[in-house]
C-alpha positions as CSV (number, residue, x, y, z in Angstrom):
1,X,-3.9,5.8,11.9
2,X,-2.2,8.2,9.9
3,X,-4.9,10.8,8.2
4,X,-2.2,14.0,7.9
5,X,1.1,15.4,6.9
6,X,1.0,16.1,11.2
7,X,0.3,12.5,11.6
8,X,3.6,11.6,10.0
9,X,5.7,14.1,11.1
10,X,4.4,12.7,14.7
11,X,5.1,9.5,14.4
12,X,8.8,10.1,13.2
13,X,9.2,12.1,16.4
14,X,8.2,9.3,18.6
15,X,10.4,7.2,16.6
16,X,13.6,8.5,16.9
17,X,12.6,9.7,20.8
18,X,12.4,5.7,20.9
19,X,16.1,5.3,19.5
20,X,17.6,8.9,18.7
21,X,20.2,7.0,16.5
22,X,17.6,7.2,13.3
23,X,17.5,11.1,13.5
24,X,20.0,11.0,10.8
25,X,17.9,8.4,9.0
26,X,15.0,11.2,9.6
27,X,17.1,14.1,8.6
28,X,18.4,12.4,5.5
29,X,15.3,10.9,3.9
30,X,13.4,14.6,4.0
31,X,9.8,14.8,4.0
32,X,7.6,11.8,4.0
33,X,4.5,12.6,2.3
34,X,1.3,11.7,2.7
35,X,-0.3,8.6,0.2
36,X,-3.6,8.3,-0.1
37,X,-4.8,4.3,-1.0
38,X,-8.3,2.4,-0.6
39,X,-8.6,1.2,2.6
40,X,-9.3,-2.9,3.5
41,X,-8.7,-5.9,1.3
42,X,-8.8,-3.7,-2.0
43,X,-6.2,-1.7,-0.7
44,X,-4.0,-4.5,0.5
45,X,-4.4,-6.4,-2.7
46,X,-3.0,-3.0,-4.2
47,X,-0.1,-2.9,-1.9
48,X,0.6,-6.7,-2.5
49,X,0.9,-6.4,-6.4
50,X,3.0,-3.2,-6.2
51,X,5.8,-4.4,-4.1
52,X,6.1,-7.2,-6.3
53,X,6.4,-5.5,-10.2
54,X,7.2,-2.2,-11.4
55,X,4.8,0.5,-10.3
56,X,2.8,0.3,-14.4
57,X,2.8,-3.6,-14.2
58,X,1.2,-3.4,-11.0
59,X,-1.5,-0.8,-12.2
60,X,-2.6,-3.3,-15.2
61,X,-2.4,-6.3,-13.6
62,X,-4.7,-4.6,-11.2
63,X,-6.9,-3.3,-13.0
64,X,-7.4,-6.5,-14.7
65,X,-7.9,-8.6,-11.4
66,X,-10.6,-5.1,-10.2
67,X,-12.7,-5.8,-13.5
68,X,-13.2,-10.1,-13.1
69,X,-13.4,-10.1,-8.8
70,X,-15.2,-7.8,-6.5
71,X,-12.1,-6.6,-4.4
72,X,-14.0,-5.2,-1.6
73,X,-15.2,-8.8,-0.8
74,X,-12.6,-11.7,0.4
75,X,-14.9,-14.6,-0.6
76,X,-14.7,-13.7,-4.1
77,X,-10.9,-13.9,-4.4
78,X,-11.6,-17.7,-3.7
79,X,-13.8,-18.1,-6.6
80,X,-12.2,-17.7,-10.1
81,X,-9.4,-20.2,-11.1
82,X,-6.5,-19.5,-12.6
83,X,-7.8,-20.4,-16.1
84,X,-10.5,-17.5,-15.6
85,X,-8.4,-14.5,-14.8
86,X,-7.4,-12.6,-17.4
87,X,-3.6,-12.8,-17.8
């Protein structure tokens, strides 16, 4: 798990010990910092919806999915129909 600025700056180590051609990669792309998101299905959900729209689309659709199902339960995904999400 990564839980610190240390944490990531390890993990780059050991990934360009495991091929030292991505130390330029490293070099190049400068600090990685640290993000901070909720953890489980609320956070994957998150992660989902942002890779898919611009960074503000992804907030309101979001929000608006976090105020009709309880994201920290699976099941409940399941449960509303298309018709009852808020669009």
């Amino acid at each position: 798990m990564i839980h610190t600025l240390a944490d990531i700056e390890a993990a780059l180590d050991a990934l360009v010990r495991a091929d030292p051609r991505l130390a330029p990669v490293v070099a190049r792309a400068g600090p990685v910092p640290l993000r901070r998101t909720a953890g489980g299905l609320r956070g994957l959900v998150g992660t989902i919806t942002a890779q898919q729209v611009s960074r503000a689309s992804a907030d309101a659709i979001f929000a608006r999915l976090a105020g009709e199902v309880d994201l920290d339960d699976a099941a409940a995904l399941l449960g509303p129909s298309d018709e009852a999400l808020p669009r």
